[in-house]
N, C-alpha and C positions, 0 to 999 in steps of 0.2 A: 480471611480464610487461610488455612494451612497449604500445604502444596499439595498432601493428598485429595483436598474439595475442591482445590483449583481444576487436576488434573480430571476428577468426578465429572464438574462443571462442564470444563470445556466438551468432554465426553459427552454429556447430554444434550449441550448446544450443539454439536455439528449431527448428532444423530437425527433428532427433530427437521434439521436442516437438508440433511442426506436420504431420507424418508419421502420428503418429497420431490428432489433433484433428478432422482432414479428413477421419478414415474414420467419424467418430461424426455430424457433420450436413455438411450442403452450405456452405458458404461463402460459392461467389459462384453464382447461380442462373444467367445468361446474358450476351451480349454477349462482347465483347471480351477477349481477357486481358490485363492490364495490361502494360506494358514490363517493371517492375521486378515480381519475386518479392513473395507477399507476406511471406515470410522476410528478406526485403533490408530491406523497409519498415520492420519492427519491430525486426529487428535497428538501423537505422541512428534510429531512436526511442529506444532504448535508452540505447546510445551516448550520441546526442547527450543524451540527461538526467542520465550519469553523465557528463560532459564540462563538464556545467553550461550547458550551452545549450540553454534551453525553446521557444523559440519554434518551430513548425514550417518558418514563412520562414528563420530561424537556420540550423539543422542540415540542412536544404537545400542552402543556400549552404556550411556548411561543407561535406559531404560532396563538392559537385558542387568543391570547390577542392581538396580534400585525398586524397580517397578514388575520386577514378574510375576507377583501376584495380582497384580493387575492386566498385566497382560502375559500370559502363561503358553501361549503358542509363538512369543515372539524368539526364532532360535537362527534362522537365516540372515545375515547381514544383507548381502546381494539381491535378495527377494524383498526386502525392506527397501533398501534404495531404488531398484528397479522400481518395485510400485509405488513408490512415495513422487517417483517421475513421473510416472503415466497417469498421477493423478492432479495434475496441474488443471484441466478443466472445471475437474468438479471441486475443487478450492477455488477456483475461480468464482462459479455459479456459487456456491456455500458464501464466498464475501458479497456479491450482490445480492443473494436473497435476505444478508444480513442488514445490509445497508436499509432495504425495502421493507422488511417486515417491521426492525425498530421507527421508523417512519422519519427517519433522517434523510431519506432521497426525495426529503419532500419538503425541506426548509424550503424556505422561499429567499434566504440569505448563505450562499455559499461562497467563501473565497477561493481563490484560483492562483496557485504558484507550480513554476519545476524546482527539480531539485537535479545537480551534478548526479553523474551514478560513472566515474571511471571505472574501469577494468583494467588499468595499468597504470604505472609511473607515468610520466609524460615522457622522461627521457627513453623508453621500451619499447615506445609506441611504434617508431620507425621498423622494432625487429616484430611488432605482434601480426601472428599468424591466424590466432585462433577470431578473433573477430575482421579479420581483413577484407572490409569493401561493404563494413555495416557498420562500425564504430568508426566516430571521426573526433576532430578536433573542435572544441569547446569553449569557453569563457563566463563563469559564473560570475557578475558584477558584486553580487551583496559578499562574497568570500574574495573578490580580485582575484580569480583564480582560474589559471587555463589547464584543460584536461583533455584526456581522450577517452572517450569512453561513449554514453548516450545521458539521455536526460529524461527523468521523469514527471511527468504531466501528472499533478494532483488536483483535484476539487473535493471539498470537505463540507461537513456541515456545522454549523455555530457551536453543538456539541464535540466536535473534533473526528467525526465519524468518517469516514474515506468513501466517498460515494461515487466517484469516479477515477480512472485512474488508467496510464497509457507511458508505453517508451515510447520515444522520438529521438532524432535524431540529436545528436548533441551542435552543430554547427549555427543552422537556423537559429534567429531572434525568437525570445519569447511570444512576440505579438503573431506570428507563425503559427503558432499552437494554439491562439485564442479561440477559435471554432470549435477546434478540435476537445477542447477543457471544458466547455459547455453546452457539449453532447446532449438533447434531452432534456433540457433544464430552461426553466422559465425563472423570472425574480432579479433579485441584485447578487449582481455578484462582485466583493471589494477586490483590488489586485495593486498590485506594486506600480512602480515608473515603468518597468522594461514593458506592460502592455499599453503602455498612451496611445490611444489610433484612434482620432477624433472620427477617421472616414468610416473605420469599422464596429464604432462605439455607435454611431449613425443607423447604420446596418441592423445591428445586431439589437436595435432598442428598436427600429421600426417594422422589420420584419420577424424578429422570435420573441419579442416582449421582454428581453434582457436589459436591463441596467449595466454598467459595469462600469463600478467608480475607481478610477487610481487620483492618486494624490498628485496634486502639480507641481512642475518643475519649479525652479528658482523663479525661470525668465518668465513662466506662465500665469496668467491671469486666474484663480479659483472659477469657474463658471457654475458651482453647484454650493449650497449654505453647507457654512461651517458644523453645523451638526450633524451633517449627514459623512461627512468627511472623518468629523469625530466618530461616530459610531462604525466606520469602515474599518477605522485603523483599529479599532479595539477587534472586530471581527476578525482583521488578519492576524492579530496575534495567533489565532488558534492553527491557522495553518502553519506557522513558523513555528510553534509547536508542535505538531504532526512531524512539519519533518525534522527537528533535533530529535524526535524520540524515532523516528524510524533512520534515522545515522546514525541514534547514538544508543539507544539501547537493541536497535534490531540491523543496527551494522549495515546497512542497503546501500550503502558506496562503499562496499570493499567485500562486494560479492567475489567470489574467488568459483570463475567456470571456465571452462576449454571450448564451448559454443554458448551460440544465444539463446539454442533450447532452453539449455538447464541454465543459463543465466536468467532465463524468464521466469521458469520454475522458482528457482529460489527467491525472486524477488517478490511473487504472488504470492508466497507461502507468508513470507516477511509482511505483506498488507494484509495476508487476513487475519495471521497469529495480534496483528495492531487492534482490527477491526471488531475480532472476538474479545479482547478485554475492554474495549470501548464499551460492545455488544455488555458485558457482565456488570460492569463497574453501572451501566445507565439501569439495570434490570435489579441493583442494588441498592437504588439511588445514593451512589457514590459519586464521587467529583467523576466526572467522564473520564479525563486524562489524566486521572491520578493511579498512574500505572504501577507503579514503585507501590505504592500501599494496597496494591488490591491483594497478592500474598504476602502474610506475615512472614521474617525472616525465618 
């Protein structure tokens, strides 16, 4: 599709979506209603992040050059960014209902990985102000790579879809966060070295009916058939994919915020803008994460 059926599209996905989000809590409590929809607002957040242009002032100005015949009330900068903030919940709720309705929160094979998410150099860290006493210091094994910043908790579905998803602290081992990653979920779930925990693989398979295979060590003895091993490691490709395309086309380690509000803002916006082309690309039956070809140049 071209960019103007992209932009359609997504417009109709979050409308449907937003249609019903607004009959479950109140939204906006009082005053004024904004110029711009807040289906315009998100939809044009979207966009602008599979477009590759993050900044809020950015996709503003794109929009307000490119698209105002599609969106003809958009004329306030400030009232754009303002509500495009305060709409972090319901881009929240829109990427779960999305998750739920495509019927991807219901694989019964999900893998489970973090990902680094710095907010600064390393060397800065000692003068940063703006996250001080909530960002810490980190160590991402599969990159060698120490940072300061937080860490993002993924679980995905075999289609690539993002069905779960949480910051954490960046300092903590990943095996930390293994509860926490398989919120709600029953079945197998594949994962790397850094979650090994024979005592909590124990746990977690006797009292919530979870599997969860990681690959063994050197020194480690296989305790589980090589096919089951093979078929894990082909499952986690997809989340290692998720997260090259959410660093690498949706930028989510070099979010650029002055708090963790809108550092959290930004980063929700970044999974659902993933979530919605996952969401189109399966409704096309198109390669799931063949993001790059869902618009024509």
């Amino acid at each position: 599709m071209d960019r103007d059926s992209f932009i359609v599209a997504v417009f109709l996905t979050v409308c449907n979506q937003y249609d019903f989000i607004k009959k479950n809590f109140k939204i906006r409590r009082g005053g004024f209603p904004p110029a711009l929809s807040d289906e315009e607002v998100i939809t044009m957040e979207i966009c602008g992040e599979y477009f590759k242009i993050e900044c809020d002032k950015d996709i503003f100005a794109y929009f307000k050059s490119h698209y105002t015949h599609f969106f003809p009330k958009l004329s306030d900068r400030s009232s754009f960014v303002r509500q495009a903030a305060n709409l972090w919940q319901v881009k929240s709720a829109v990427q779960k209902r999305l998750a739920m309705i495509s019927g991807e929160i219901n694989d019964p094979v999900q893998p489970v990985d973090t990902i680094p998410l710095p907010v600064c150099v390393i060397t800065r860290a000692g003068r940063d102000r703006c996250f001080k006493g909530e960002a810490d210091f980190g160590y991402c094994a599969a990159k060698d790579m120490h940072y300061y910043g937080f860490k993002l908790g993924l679980r995905v579905s075999r289609a690539g879809m993002i069905t779960h998803y949480f910051i954490a602290p960046a300092s903590p081992h990943d095996i930390q966060n293994l509860e926490a990653l398989l919120e709600g979920f029953e079945g197998m779930s594949p994962a790397d070295k850094g979650f090994i925990d024979e005592i909590r693989h124990s746990f977690l398979l006797e009292r919530r009916n979870i599997l969860v295979v990681t690959p063994p060590r050197k020194n480690m003895t296989a305790t589980l058939p090589e096919h089951l091993l093979k078929f894990c490691r082909r499952a986690r490709k997809r989340i290692e994919t998720v997260g090259s395309q959410l660093t690498g086309r949706f930028n989510a380690d070099h979010i650029r915020a002055h708090d963790l509000w809108h550092f959290q803002h930004r980063l929700i916006r970044k999974i659902l803008a993933h979530t919605v082309c996952v969401f189109l690309n399966l409704s096309c039956n198109r390669p799931s994460l063949d993001l790059d070809g869902l618009v024509a140049a």
